[in-house]
C-alpha positions as CSV (number, residue, x, y, z in Angstrom):
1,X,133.6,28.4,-6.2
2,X,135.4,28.8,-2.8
3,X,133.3,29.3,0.1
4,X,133.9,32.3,2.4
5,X,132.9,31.9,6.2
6,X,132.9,35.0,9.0
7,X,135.7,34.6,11.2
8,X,133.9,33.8,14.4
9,X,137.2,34.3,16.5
10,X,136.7,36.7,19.6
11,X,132.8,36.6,18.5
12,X,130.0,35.4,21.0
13,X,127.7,33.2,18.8
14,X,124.1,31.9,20.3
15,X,122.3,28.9,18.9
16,X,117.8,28.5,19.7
17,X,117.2,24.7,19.5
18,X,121.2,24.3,20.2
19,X,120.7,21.0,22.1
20,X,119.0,19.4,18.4
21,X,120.9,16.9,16.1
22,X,122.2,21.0,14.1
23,X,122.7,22.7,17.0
24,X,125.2,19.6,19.1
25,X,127.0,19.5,15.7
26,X,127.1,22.7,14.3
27,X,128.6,23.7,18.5
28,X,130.9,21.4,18.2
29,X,132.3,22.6,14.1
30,X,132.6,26.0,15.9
31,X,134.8,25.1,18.5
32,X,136.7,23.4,16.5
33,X,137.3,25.7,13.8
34,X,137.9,28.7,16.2
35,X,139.7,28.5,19.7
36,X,138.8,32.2,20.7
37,X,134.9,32.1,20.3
38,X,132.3,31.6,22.9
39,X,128.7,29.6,22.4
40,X,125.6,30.7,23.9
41,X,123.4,27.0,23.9
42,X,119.4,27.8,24.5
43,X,117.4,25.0,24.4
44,X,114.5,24.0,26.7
45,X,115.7,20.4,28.5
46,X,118.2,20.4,30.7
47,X,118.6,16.9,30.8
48,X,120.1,17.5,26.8
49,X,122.3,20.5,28.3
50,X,123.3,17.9,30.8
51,X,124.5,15.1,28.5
52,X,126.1,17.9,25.7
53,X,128.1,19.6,28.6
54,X,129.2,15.9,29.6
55,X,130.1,15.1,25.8
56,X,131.6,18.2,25.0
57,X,134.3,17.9,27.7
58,X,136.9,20.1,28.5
59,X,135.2,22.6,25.5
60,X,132.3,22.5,27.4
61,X,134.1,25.6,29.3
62,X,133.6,27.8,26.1
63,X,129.6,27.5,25.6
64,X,127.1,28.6,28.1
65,X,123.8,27.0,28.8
66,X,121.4,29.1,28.7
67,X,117.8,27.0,30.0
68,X,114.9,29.2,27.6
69,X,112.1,29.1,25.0
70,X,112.0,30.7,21.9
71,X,108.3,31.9,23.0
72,X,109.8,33.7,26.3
73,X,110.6,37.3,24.7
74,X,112.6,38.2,28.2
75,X,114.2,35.3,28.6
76,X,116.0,35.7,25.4
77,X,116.8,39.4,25.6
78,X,118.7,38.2,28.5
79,X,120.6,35.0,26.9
80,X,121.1,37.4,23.6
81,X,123.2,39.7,26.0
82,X,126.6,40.6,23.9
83,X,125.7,38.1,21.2
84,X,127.1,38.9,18.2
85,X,125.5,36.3,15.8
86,X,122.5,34.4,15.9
87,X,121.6,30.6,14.3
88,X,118.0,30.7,14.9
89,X,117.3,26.4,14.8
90,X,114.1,25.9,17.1
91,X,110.9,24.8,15.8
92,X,108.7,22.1,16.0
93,X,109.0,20.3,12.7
94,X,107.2,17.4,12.9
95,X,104.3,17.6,10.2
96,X,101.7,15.5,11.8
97,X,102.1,16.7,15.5
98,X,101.9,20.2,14.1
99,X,98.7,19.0,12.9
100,X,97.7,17.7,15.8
101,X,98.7,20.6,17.7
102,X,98.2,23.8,15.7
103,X,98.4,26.6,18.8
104,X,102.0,24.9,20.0
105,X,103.2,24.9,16.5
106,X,102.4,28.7,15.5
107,X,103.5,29.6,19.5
108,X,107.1,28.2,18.4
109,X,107.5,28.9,15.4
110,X,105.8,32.2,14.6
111,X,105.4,34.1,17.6
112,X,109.0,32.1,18.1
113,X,110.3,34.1,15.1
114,X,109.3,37.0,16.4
115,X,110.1,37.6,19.8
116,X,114.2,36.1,18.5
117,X,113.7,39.1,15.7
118,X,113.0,41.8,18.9
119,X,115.6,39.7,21.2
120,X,118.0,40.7,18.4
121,X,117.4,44.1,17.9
122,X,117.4,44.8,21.3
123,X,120.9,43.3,21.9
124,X,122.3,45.0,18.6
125,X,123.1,41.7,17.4
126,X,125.0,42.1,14.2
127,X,123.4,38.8,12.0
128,X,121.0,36.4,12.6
129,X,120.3,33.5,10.0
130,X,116.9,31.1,10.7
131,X,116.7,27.5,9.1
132,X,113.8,27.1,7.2
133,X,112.6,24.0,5.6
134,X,111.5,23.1,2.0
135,X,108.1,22.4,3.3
136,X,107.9,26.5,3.2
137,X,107.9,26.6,-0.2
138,X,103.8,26.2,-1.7
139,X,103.0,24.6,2.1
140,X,100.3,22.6,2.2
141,X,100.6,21.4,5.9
142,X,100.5,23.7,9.1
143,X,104.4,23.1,9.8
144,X,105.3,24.1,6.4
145,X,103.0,27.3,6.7
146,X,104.8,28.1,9.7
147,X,108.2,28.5,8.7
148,X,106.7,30.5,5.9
149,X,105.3,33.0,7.9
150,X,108.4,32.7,10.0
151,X,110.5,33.3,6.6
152,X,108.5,36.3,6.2
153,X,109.3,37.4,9.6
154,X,112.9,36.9,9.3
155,X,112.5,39.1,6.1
156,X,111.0,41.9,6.8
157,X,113.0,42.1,10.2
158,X,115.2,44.1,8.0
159,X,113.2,46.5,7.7
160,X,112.7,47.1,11.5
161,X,116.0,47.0,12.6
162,X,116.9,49.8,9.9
163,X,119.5,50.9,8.0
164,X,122.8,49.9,10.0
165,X,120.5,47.6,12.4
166,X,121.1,43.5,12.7
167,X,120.7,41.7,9.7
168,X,118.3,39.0,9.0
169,X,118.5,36.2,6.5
170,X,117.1,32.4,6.5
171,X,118.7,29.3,4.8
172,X,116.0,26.9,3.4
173,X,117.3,23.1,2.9
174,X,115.7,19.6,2.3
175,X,115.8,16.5,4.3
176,X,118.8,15.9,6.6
177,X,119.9,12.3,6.2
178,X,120.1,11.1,9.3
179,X,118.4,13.7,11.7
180,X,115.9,12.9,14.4
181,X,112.2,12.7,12.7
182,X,114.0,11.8,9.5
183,X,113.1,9.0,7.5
184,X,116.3,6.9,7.9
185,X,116.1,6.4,11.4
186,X,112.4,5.0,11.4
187,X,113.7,2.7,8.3
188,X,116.7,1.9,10.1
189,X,114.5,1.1,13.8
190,X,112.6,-1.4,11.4
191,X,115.1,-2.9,9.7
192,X,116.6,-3.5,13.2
193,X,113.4,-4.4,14.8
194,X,113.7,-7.8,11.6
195,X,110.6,-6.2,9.8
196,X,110.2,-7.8,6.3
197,X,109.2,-4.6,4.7
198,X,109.8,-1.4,4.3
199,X,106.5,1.0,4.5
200,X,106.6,3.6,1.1
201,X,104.0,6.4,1.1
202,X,103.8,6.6,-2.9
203,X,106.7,5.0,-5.1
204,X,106.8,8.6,-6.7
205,X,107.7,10.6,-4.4
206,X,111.0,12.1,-4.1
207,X,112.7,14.4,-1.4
208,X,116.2,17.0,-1.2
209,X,118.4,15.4,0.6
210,X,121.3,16.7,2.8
211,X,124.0,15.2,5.2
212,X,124.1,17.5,8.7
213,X,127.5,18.5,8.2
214,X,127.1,20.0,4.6
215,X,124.0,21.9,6.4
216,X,126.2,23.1,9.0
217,X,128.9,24.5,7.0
218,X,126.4,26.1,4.2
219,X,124.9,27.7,7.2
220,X,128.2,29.1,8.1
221,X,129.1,30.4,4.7
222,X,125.8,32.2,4.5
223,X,126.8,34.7,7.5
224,X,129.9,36.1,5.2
225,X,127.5,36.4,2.2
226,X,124.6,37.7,3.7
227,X,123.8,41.6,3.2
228,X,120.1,41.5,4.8
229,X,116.8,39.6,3.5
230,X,118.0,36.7,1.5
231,X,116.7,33.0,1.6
232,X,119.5,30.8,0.5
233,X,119.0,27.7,-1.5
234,X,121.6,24.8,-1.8
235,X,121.8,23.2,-4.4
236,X,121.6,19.3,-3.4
237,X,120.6,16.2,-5.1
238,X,117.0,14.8,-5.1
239,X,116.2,10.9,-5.1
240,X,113.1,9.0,-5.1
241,X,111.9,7.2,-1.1
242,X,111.3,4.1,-2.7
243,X,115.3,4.0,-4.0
244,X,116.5,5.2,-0.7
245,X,115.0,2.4,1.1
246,X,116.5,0.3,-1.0
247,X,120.0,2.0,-0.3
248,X,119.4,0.4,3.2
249,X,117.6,-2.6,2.9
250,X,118.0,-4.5,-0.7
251,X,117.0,-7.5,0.7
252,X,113.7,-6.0,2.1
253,X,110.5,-5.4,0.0
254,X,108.3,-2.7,0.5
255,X,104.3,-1.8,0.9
256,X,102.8,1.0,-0.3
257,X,100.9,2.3,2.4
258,X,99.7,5.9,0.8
259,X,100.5,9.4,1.4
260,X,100.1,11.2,5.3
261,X,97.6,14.0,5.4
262,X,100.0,17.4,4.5
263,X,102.6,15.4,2.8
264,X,103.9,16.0,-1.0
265,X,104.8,14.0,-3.4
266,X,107.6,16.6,-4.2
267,X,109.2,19.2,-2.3
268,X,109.4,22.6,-3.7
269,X,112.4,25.0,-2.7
270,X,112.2,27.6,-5.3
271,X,109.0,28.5,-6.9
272,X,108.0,29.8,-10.1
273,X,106.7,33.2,-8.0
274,X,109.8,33.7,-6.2
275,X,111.9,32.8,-9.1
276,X,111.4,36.6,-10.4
277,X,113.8,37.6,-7.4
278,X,116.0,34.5,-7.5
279,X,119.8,34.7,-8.6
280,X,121.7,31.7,-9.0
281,X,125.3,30.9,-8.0
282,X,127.4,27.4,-8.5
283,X,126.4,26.2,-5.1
284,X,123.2,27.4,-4.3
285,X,120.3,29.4,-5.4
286,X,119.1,33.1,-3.6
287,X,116.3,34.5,-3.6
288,X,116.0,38.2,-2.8
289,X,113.5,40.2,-1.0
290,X,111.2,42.5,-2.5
291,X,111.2,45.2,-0.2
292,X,112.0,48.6,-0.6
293,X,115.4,48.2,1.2
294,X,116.6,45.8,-0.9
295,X,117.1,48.7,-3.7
296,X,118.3,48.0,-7.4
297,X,121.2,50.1,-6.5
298,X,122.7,47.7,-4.4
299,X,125.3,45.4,-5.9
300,X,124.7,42.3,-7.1
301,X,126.7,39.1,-5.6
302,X,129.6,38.7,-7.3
303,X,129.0,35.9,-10.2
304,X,125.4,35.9,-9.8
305,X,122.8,35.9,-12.4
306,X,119.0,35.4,-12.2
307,X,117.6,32.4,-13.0
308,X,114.8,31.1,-16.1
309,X,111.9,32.9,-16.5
310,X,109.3,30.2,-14.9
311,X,112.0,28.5,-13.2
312,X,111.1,26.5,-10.2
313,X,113.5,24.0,-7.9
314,X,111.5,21.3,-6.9
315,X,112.6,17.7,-6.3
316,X,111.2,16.0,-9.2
317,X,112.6,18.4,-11.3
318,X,116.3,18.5,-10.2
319,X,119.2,18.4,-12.6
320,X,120.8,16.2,-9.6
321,X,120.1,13.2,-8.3
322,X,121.8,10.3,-6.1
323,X,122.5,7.2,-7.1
324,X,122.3,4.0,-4.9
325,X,126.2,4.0,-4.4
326,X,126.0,7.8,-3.6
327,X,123.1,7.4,-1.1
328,X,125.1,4.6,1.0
329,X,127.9,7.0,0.8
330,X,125.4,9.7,2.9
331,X,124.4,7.3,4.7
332,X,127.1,5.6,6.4
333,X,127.6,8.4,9.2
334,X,123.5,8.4,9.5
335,X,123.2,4.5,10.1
336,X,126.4,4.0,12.7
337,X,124.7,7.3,14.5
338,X,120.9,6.0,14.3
């Protein structure tokens, strides 16, 4: 199945959280794939502006740095000025800080959520699509119950925009191999650092996993498909922790050191509750809202058709999975980057 992607060309198109490992790379695919576009960076450290600027160059020229927080409501009315599209990438996604630091988590990324949603319809921004995490799905940590409720947000945002309002839709993906807070950099800083082991939570447990650039351009094929309220679902591989450190270290042993408070064995992306709304297409799964504007008189994406009764997508359960060879293959960008 071909993807489709919104021509961005002549299109002003602002990134929260643009200074991250998604936002630097997903700024630098849109330049490159359009020359007539212009990129609206908000992020809150200027030292990060500083540096991307630097590293971007002469196409530094075409984005705008935009110093804000996803929690100052004003402040982004004013960076969302002639925006036409939204990637909505701030959070704080660290599990255990969140836990550690409950008010700053739901500040970011709830009331976050919100005041983007208001900074959106306010600037009659025509889409806006929020990353989400699998940890959404059946959270059981504070992090992951945050980017539900921001999922829910996003959602129902629909609804208050009304009928020929912005659009609102989240993408919901697994691990990024590779990203900062991921598990191959802290395996990688110990295999550096000459450790003799590799640390394993639970030999069980397995995890989605994603390179940044396949994130990036599912993103971007999301705004074309998009008709308002959707949570798109990849469809990647799964593999078990224990193999992927392996994949980096086959000389290393490992210790099992037992799971983190909030962590899973396996991550859920689709559940058996939201598999009653879920269509399924050859790259990736969608679940639909149940609201009232989502009515059964609107057409059904082309070549979609709902899923299993009971279905669920969860990462023990995939019909994918990496082998060693194809985990090396993901991670040779990661390590040369880490």
């Amino acid at each position: 199945m071909a993807r489709e992607y919104v021509d961005f060309t002549g299109c002003s198109v602002l990134i929260t959280g643009g200074t991250g490992s998604f936002g630097q790379l997903c700024t630098r695919t849109i330049l490159r794939k359009f020359t007539d576009v212009r990129l609206v960076v908000l992020s809150r450290d200027e030292h990060k502006q500083y540096d991307m600027a630097h590293d971007l160059g002469a196409d530094s020229a075409r984005v705008r740095f935009f110093i804000g927080d996803v929690r100052d409501g004003g402040r982004l009315k004013m960076a969302m000025r002639d925006v036409d599209y939204v990637i909505h990438a701030a959070a704080l996604k660290h599990v255990s800080i969140a836990e550690y630091n409950p008010f700053e988590c739901i500040q970011t990324n709830v009331i976050g959520a919100e005041q983007v949603v208001q900074a959106a319809i306010a600037n009659n921004v025509k889409k806006v699509i929020a990353l989400s995490t699998d940890k959404a799905a059946n959270p059981i940590n504070l992090y992951g119950a945050s980017k539900l409720a921001s999922d829910k947000i996003f959602v129902a945002a629909n609804s208050l925009a009304g009928k020929d309002g912005t659009r609102f839709a989240v993408v919901r993906y697994g691990n990024v191999v590779g990203s900062r807070g991921s598990v191959v950099p802290f395996f990688q800083r110990l295999i550096d650092q000459k450790a003799t082991e590799l640390p394993i939570t639970d030999p069980r447990m397995t995890r989605f996993w994603i390179t940044l650039d396949q994130g990036i351009d599912f993103v971007l094929s999301c705004f074309a498909m998009m008709r308002g309220g959707e949570i798109f679902v990849p469809k990647i591989p799964s593999m078990k922790v224990v193999d992927l450190a392996t994949a980096l270290a086959p000389q290393l042993g490992t210790k099992i050191v037992g799971i983190r408070p909030g962590e899973k064995l396996h991550e859920v992306m689709v559940t058996t509750d939201d598999s009653r709304t879920t269509v399924e297409l050859p790259d990736r799964y969608v679940i639909e809202p149940q609201f009232s504007f989502w009515s059964s008189s609107r057409p059904t994406l082309p070549g979609a058709k709902p899923v299993a009764e009971g279905f669920s997508y969860a990462s023990d359960n995939n019909s994918q999975w990496l082998d060693l060879e194809g985990m090396r293959k993901l991670l040779a960008p990661a390590v040369r980057s880490a």
